[in-house]
Residue frames as a rotation matrix with the C-alpha (Angstrom) as fourth column:
UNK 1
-0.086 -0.722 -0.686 -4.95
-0.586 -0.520 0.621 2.06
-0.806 0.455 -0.378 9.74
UNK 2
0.789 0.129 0.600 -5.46
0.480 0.481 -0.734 0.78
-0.384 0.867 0.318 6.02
UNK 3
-0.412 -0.801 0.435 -3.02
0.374 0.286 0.882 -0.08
-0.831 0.526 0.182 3.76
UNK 4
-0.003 0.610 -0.793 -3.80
-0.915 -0.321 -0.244 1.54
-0.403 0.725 0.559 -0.19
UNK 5
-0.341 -0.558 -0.756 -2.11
-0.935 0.289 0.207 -0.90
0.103 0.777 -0.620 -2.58
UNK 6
-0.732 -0.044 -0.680 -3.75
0.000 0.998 -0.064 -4.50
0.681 -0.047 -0.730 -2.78
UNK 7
-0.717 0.623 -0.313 -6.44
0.445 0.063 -0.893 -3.35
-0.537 -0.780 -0.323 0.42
UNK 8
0.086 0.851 -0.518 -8.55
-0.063 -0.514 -0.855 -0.66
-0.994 0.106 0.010 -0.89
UNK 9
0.725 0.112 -0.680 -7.58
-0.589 -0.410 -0.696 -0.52
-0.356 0.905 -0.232 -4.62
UNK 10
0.709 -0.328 0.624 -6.57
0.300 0.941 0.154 -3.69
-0.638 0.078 0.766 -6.98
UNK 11
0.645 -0.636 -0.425 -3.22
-0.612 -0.762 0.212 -2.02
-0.458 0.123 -0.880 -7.81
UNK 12
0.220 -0.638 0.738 -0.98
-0.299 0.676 0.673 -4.71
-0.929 -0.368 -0.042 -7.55
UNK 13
-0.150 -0.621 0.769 -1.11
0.791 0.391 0.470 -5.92
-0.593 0.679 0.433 -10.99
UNK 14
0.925 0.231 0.300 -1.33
0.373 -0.692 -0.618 -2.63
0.065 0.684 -0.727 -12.77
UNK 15
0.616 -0.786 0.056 1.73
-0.229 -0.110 0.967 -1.77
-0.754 -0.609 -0.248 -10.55
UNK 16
-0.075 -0.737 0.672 3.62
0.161 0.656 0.737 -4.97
-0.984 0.163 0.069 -12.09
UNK 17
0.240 -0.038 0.970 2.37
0.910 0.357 -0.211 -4.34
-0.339 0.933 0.120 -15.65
UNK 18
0.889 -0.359 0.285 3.67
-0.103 -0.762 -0.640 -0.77
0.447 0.539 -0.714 -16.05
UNK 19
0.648 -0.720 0.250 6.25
-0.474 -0.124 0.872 -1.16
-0.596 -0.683 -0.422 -14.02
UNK 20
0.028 -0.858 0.513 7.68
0.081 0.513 0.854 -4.13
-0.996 0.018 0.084 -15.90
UNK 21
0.603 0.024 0.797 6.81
0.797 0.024 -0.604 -2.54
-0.034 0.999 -0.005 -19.43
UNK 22
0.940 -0.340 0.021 9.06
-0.336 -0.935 -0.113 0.28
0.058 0.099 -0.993 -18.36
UNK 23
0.024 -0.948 0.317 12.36
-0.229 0.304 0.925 -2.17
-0.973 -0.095 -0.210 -17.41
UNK 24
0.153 -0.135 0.979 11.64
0.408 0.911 0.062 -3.64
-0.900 0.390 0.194 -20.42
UNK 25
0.621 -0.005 0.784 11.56
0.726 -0.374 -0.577 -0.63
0.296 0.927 -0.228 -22.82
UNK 26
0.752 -0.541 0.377 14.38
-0.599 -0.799 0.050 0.99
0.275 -0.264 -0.925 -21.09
UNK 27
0.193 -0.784 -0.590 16.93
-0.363 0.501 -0.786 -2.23
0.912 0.366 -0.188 -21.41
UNK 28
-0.491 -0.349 0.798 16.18
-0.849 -0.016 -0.529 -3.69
0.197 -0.937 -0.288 -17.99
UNK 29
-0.413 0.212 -0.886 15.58
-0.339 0.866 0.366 -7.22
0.845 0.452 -0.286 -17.08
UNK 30
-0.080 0.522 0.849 12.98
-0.979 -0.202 0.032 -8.10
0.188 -0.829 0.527 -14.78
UNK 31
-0.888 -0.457 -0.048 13.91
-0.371 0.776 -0.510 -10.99
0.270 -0.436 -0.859 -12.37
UNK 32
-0.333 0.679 -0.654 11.38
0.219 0.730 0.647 -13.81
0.917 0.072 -0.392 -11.13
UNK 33
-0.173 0.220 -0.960 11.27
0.973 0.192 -0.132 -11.91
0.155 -0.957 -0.247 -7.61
UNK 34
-0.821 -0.435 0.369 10.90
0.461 -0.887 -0.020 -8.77
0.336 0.153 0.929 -8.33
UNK 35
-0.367 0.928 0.062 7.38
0.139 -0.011 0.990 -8.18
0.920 0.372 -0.125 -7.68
UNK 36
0.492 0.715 -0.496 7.36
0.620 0.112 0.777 -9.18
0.611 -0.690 -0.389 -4.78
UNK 37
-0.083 -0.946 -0.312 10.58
0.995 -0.060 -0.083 -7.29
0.060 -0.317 0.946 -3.69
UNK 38
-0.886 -0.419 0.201 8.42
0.409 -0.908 -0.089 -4.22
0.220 0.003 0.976 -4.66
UNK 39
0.312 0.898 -0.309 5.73
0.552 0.094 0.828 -4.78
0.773 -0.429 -0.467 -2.59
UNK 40
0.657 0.325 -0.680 5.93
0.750 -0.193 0.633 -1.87
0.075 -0.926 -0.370 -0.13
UNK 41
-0.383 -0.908 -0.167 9.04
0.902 -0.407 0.144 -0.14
-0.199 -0.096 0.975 -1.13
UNK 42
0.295 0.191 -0.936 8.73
0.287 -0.952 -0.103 3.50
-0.911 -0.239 -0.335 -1.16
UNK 43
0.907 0.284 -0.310 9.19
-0.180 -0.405 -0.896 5.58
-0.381 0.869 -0.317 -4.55
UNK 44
0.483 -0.864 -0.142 12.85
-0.871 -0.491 0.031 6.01
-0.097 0.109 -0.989 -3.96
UNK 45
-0.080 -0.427 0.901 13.47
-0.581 0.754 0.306 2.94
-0.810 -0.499 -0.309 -3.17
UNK 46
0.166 0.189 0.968 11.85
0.424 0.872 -0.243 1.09
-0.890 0.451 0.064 -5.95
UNK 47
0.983 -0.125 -0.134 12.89
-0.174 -0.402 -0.899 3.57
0.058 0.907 -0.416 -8.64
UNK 48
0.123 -0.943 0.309 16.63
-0.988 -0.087 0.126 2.81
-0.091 -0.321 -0.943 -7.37
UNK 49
-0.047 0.098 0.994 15.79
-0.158 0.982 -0.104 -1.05
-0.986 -0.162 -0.031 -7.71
UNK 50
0.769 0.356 0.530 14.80
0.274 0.565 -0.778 -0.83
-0.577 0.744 0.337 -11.26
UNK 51
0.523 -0.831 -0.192 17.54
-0.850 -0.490 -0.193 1.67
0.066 0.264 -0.962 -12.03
UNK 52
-0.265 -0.555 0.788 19.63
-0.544 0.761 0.354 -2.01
-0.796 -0.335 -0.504 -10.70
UNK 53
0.138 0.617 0.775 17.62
-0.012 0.783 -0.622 -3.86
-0.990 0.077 0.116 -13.06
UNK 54
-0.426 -0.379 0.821 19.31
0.853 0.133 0.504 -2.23
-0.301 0.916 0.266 -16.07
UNK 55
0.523 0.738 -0.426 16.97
0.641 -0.670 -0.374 0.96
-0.562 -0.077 -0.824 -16.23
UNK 56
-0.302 -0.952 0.038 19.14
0.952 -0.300 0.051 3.33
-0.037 0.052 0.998 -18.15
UNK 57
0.419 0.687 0.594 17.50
0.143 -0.696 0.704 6.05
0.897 -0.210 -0.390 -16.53
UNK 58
-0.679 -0.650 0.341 18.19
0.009 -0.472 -0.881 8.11
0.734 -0.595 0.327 -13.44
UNK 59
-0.764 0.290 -0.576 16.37
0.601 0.643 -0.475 6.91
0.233 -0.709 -0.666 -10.77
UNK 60
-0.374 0.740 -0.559 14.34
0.123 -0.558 -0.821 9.94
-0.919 -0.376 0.118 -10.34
UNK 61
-0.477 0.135 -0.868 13.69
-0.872 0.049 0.487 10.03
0.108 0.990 0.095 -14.11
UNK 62
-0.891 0.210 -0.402 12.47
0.082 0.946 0.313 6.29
0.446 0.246 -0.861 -13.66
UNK 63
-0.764 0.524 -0.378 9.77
0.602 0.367 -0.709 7.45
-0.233 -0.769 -0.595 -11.01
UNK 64
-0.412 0.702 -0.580 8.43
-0.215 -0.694 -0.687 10.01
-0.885 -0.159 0.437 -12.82
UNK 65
-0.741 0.074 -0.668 7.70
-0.554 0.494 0.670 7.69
0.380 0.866 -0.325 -15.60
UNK 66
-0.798 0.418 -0.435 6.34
0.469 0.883 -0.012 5.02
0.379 -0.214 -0.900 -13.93
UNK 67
-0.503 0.826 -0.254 4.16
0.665 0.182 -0.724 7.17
-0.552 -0.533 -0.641 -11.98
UNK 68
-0.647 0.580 -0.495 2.70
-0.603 -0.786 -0.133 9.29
-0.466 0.213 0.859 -14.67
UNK 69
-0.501 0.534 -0.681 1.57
-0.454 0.508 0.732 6.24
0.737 0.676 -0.013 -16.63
UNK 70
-0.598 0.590 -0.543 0.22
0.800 0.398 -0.449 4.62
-0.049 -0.703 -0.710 -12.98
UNK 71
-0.506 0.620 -0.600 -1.71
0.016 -0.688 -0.725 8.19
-0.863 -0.377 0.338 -12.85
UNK 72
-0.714 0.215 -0.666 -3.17
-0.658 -0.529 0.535 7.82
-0.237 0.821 0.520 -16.36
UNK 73
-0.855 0.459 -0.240 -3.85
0.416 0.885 0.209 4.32
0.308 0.079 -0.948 -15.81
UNK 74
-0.794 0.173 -0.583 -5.97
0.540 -0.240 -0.807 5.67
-0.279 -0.955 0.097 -12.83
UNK 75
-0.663 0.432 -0.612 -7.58
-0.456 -0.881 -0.128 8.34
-0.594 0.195 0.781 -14.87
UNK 76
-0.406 0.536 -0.740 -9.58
-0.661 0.387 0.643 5.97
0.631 0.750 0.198 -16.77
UNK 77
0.648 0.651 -0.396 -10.75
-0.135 0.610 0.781 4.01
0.750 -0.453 0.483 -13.72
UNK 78
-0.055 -0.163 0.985 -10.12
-0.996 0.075 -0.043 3.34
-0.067 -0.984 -0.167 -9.99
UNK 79
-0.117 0.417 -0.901 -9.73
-0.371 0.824 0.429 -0.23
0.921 0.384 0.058 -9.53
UNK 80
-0.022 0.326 0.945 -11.24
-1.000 -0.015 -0.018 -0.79
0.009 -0.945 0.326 -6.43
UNK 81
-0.975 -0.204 -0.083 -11.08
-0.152 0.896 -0.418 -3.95
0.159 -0.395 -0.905 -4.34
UNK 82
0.189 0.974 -0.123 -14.66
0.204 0.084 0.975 -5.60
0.961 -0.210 -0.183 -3.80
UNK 83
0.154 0.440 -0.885 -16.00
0.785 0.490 0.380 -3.91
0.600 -0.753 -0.270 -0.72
UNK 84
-0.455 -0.697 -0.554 -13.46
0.890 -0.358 -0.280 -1.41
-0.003 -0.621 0.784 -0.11
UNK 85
-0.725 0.193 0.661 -15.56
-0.317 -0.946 -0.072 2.12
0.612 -0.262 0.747 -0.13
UNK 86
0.408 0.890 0.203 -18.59
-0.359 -0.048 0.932 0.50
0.840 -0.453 0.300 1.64
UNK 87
0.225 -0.375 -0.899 -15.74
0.974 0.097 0.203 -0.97
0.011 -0.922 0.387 4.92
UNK 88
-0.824 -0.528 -0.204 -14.03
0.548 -0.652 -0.524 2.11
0.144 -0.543 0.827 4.96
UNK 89
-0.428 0.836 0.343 -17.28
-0.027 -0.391 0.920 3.83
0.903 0.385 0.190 5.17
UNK 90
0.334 0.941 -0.051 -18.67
-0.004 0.056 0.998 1.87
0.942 -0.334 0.023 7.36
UNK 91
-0.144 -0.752 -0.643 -15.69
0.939 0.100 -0.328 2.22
0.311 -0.652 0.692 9.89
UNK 92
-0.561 -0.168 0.811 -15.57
0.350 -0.935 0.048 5.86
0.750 0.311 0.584 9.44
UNK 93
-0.013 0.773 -0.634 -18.37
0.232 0.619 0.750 5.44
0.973 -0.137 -0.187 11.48
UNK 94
0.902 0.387 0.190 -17.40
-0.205 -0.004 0.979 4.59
0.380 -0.922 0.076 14.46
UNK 95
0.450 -0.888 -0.094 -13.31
0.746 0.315 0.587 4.45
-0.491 -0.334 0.804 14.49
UNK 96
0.514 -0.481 -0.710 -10.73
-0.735 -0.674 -0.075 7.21
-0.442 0.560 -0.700 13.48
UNK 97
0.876 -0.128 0.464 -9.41
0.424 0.662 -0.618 6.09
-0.228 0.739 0.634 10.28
UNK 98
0.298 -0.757 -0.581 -5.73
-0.802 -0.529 0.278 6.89
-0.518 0.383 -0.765 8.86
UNK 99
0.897 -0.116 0.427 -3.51
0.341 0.797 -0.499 4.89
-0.282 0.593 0.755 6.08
UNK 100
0.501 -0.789 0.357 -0.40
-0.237 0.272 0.933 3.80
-0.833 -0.552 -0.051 5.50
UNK 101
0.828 0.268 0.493 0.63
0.260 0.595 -0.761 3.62
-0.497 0.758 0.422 2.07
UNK 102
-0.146 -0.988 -0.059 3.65
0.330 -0.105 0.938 3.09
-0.933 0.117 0.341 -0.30
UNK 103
0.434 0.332 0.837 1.91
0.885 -0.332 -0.327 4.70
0.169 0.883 -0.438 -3.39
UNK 104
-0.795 -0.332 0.508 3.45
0.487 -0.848 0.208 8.32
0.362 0.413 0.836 -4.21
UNK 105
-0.783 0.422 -0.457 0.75
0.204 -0.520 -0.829 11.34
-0.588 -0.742 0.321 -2.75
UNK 106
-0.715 0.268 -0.645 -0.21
-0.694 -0.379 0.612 11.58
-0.081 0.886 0.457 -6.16
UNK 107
-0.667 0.401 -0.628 -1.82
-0.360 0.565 0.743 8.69
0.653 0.721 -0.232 -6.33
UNK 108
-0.586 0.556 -0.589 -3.13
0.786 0.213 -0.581 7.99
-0.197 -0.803 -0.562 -2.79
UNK 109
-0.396 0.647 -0.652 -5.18
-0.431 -0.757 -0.491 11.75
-0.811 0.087 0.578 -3.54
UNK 110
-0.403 0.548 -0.733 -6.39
-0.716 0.310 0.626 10.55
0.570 0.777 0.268 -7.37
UNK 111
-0.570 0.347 -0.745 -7.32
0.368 0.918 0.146 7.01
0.735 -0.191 -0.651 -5.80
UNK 112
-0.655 0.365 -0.661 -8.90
0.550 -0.370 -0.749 8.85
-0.518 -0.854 0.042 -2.41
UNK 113
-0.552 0.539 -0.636 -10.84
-0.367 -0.842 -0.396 11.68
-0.749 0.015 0.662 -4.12
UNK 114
-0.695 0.390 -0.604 -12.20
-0.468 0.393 0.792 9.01
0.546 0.833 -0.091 -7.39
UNK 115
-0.693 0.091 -0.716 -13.03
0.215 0.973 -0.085 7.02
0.689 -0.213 -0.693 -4.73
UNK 116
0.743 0.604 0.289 -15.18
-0.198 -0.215 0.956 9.76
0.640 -0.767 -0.040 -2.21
UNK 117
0.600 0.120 -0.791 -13.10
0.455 0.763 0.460 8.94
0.659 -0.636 0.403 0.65
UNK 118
-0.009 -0.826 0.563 -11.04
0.356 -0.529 -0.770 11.46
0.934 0.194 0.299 0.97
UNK 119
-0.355 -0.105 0.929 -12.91
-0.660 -0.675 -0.329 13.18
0.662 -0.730 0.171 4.09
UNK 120
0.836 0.057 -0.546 -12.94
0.326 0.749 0.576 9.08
0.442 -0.660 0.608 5.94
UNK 121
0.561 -0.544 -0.624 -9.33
0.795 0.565 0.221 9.75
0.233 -0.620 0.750 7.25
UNK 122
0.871 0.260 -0.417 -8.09
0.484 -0.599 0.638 11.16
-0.084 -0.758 -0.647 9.26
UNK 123
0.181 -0.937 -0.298 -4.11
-0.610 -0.345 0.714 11.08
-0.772 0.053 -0.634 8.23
UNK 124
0.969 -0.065 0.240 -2.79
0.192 0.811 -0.553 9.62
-0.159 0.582 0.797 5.40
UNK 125
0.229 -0.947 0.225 0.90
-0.456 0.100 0.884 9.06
-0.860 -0.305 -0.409 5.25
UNK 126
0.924 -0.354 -0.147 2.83
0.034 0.457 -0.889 8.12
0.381 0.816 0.434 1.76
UNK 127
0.768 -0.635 0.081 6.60
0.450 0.626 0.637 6.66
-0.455 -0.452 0.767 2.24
UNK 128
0.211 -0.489 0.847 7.71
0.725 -0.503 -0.471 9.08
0.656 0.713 0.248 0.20
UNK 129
0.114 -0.200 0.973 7.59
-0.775 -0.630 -0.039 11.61
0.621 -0.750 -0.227 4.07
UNK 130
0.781 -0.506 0.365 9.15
-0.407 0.031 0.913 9.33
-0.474 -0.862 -0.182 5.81
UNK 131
0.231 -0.969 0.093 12.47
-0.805 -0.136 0.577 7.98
-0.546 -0.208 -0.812 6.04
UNK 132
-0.896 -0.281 0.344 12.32
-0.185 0.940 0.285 4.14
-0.404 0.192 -0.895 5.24
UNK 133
0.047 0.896 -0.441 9.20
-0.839 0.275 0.470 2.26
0.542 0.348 0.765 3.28
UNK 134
0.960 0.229 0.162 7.65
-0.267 0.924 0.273 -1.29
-0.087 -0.306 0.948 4.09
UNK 135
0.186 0.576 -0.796 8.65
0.537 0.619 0.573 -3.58
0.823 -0.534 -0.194 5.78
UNK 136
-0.860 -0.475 -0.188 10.50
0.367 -0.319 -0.874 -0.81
0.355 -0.820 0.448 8.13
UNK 137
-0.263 0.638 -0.724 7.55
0.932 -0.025 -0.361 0.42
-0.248 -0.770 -0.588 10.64
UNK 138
-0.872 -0.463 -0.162 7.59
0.471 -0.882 -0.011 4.72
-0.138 -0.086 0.987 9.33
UNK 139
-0.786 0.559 0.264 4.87
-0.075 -0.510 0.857 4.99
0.613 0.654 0.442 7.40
UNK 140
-0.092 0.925 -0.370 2.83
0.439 0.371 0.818 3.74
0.894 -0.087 -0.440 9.90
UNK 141
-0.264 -0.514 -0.816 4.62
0.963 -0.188 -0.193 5.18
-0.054 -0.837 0.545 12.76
UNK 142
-0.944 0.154 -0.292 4.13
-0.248 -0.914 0.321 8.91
-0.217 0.375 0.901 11.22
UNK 143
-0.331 0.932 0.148 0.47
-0.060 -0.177 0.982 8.13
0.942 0.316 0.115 10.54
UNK 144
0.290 0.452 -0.844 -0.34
0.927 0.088 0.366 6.82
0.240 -0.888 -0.393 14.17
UNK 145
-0.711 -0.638 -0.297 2.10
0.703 -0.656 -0.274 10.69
-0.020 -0.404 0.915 15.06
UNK 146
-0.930 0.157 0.334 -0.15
0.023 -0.879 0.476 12.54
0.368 0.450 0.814 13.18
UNK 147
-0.211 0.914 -0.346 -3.20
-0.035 0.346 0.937 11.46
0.977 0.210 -0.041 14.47
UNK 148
-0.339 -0.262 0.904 -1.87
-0.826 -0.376 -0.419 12.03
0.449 -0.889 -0.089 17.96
UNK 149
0.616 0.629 0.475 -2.37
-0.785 0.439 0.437 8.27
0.066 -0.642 0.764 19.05
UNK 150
-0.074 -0.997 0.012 -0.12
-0.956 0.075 0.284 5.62
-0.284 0.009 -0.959 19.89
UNK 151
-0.257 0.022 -0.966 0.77
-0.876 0.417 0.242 2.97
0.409 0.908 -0.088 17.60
UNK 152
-0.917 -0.380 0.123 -0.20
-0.352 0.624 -0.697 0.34
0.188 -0.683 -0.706 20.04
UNK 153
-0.671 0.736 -0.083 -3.81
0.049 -0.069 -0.996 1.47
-0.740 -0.673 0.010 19.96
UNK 154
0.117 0.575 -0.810 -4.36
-0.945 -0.187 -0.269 0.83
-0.306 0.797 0.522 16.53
UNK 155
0.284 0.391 0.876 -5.37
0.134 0.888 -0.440 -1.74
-0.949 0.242 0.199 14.10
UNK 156
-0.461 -0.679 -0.571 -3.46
-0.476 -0.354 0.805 -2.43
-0.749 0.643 -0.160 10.67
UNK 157
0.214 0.366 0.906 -4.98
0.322 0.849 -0.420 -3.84
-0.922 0.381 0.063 7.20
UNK 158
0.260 -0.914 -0.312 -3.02
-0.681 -0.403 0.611 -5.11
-0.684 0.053 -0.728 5.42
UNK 159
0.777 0.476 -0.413 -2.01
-0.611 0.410 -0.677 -7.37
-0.153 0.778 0.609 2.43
UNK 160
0.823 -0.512 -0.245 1.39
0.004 0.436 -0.900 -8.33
0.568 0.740 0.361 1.74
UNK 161
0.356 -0.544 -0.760 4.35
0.883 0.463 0.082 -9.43
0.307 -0.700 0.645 3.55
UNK 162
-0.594 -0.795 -0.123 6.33
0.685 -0.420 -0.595 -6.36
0.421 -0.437 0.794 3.78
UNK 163
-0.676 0.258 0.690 3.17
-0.207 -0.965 0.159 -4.51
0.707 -0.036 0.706 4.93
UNK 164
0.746 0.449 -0.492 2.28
0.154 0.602 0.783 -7.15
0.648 -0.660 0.380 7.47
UNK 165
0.113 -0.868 -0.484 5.89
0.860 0.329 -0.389 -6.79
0.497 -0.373 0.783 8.25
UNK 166
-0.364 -0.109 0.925 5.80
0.119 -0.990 -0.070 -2.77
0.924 0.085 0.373 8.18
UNK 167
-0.050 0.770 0.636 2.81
-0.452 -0.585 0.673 -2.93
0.891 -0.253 0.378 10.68
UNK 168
0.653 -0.062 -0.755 4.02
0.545 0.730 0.412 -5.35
0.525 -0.681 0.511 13.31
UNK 169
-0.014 -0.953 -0.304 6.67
0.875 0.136 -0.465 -3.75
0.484 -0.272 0.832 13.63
UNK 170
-0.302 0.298 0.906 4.84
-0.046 -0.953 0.298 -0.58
0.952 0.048 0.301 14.58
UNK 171
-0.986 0.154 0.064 3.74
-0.034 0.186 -0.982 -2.31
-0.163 -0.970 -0.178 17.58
UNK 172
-0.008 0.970 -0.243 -0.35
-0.980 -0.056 -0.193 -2.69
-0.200 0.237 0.951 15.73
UNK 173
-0.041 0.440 0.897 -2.52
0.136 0.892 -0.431 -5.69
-0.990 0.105 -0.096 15.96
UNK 174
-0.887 -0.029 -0.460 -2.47
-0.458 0.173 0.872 -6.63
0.055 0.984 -0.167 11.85
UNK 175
0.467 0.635 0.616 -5.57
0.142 0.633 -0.761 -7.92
-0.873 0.443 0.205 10.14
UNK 176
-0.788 -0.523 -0.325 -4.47
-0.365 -0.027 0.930 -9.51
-0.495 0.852 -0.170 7.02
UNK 177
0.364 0.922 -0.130 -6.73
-0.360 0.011 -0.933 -9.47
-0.859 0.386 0.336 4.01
UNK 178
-0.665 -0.680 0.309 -4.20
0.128 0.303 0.944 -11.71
-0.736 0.668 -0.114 1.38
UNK 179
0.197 0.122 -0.973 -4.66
-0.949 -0.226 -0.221 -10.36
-0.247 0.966 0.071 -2.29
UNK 180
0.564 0.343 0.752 -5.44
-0.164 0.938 -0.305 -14.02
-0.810 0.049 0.585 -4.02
UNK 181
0.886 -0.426 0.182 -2.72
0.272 0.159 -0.949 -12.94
0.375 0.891 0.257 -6.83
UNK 182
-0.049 -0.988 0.146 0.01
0.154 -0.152 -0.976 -12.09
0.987 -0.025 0.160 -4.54
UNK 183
0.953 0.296 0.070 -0.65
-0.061 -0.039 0.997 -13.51
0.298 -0.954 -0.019 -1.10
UNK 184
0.544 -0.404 0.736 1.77
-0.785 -0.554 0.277 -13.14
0.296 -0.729 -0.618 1.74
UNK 185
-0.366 -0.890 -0.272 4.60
-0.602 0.449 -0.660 -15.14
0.709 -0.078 -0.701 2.94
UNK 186
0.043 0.440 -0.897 3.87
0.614 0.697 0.371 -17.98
0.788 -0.567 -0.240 5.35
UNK 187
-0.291 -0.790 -0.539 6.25
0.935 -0.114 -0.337 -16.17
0.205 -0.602 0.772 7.76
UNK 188
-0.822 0.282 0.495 4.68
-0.060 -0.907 0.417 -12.79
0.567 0.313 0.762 7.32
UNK 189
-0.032 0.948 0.316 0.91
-0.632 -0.264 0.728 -13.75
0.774 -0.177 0.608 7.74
UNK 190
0.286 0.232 -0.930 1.36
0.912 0.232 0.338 -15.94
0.294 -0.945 -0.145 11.33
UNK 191
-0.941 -0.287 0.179 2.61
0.171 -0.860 -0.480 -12.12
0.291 -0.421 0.859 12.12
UNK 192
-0.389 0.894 0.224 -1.37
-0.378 -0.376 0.846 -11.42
0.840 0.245 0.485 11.85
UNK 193
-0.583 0.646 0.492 -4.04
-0.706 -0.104 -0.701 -10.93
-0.402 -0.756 0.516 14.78
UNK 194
0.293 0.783 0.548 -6.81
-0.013 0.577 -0.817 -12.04
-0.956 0.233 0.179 12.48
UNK 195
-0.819 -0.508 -0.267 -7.02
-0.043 -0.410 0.911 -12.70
-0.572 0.758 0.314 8.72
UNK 196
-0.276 0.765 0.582 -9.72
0.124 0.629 -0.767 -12.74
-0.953 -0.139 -0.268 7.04
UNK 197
-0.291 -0.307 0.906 -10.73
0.841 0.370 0.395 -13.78
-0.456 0.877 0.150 3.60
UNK 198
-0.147 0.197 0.969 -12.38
0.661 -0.709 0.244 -9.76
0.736 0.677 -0.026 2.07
UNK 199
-0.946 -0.154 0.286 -13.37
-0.013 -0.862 -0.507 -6.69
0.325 -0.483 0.813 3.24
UNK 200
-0.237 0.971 0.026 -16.97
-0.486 -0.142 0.862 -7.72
0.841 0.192 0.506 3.73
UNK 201
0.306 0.326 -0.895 -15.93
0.641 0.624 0.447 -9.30
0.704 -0.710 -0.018 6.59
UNK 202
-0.697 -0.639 -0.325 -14.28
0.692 -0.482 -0.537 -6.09
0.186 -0.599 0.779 8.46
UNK 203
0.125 0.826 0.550 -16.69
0.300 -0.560 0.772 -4.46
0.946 0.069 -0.318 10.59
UNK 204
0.184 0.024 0.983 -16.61
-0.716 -0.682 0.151 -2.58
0.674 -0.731 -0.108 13.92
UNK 205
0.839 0.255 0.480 -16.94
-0.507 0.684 0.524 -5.66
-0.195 -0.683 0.704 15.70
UNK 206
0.832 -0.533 -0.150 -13.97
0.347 0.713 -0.608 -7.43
0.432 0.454 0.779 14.11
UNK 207
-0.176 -0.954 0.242 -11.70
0.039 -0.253 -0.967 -4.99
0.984 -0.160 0.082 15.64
UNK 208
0.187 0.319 0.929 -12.91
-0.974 -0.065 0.218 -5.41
0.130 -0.945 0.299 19.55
């Protein structure tokens, strides 16, 4: 099970830099923790967070902002992590693949189909269809459903705390691959099986 945001595709600060040019041109003040607070949250969730933040916008009005300008970003270039179409590739391989992600559908399909990968997995699961986002367990839970295997018998990778947190809690061994601009809580990554430092090190063998 792969994670989108921060694993396959170097989101994370595009995320933070539309994200916080939208509090900021819509009379909202963005706090010294925020960032990380919206690592993992689901659409609803984090459009309801900024809406807190002073947004003077309606929460569903705030998400379809933010993500059309994340989809435009997008349209001018995937920013892939180093590594990340030739692992999932080479997994594809020889493991059923699914992902776990707190990106909107929109964007997990624009990022998936720029990227070729589209026909590597098997399920893909946005937090927008399920109930709760990161760190609760759904998204991953409803990917392991769909795939008709039990969450016990997968493998998670993963970046950030609440999506180390997300994937423990699923009952999945965690490899953690910490994003070097917004690594993981101490407390988070001793959650992890293995961690290791890129995707050039995740190969068939790593998960056995």
């Amino acid at each position: 099970m792969f994670d989108l945001d921060g694993v396959l595709v170097d989101s994370e600060p595009v995320w933070e830099e539309v994200r916080r040019a939208f509090v900021a041109d819509h009379g909202g003040t963005w706090q010294p923790d925020t960032q990380s607070r919206l690592m993992g949250m689901s659409t609803a969730e984090w459009a309801a967070y900024l809406h807190e933040l002073g947004v003077g916008l309606a929460p569903a009005d705030i998400a379809r902002g933010v993500v059309e300008q994340m989809a435009a970003r997008y349209r001018h270039g995937v920013p892939l992590m180093p590594g990340a179409v030739e692992a999932v590739q080479r997994l594809s391989e020889q493991v059923t693949l699914g992902l776990a992600s707190s990106s909107p559908r929109r964007l997990i399909d624009v990022v998936l189909d720029g990227a070729g990968l589209t026909r590597c997995f098997a399920a893909t699961v946005s937090t927008e269809e399920v109930a709760r986002g990161k760190p609760a367990p759904d998204g991953y839970l409803e990917a392991a459903r769909r795939m008709g295997i039990s969450p016990r018998g997968c493998v998670a990778v993963e970046d950030s705390s609440n999506g180390l947190r997300s994937a423990y809690a699923a009952g999945m061994r965690v490899i953690a691959v910490p994003h070097p601009r917004y690594p993981p809580a101490p407390d988070a990554l001793a959650l992890a099986w293995q961690v290791l430092p890129g995707l050039d090190a995740l190969t068939p063998e790593t998960l056995s």
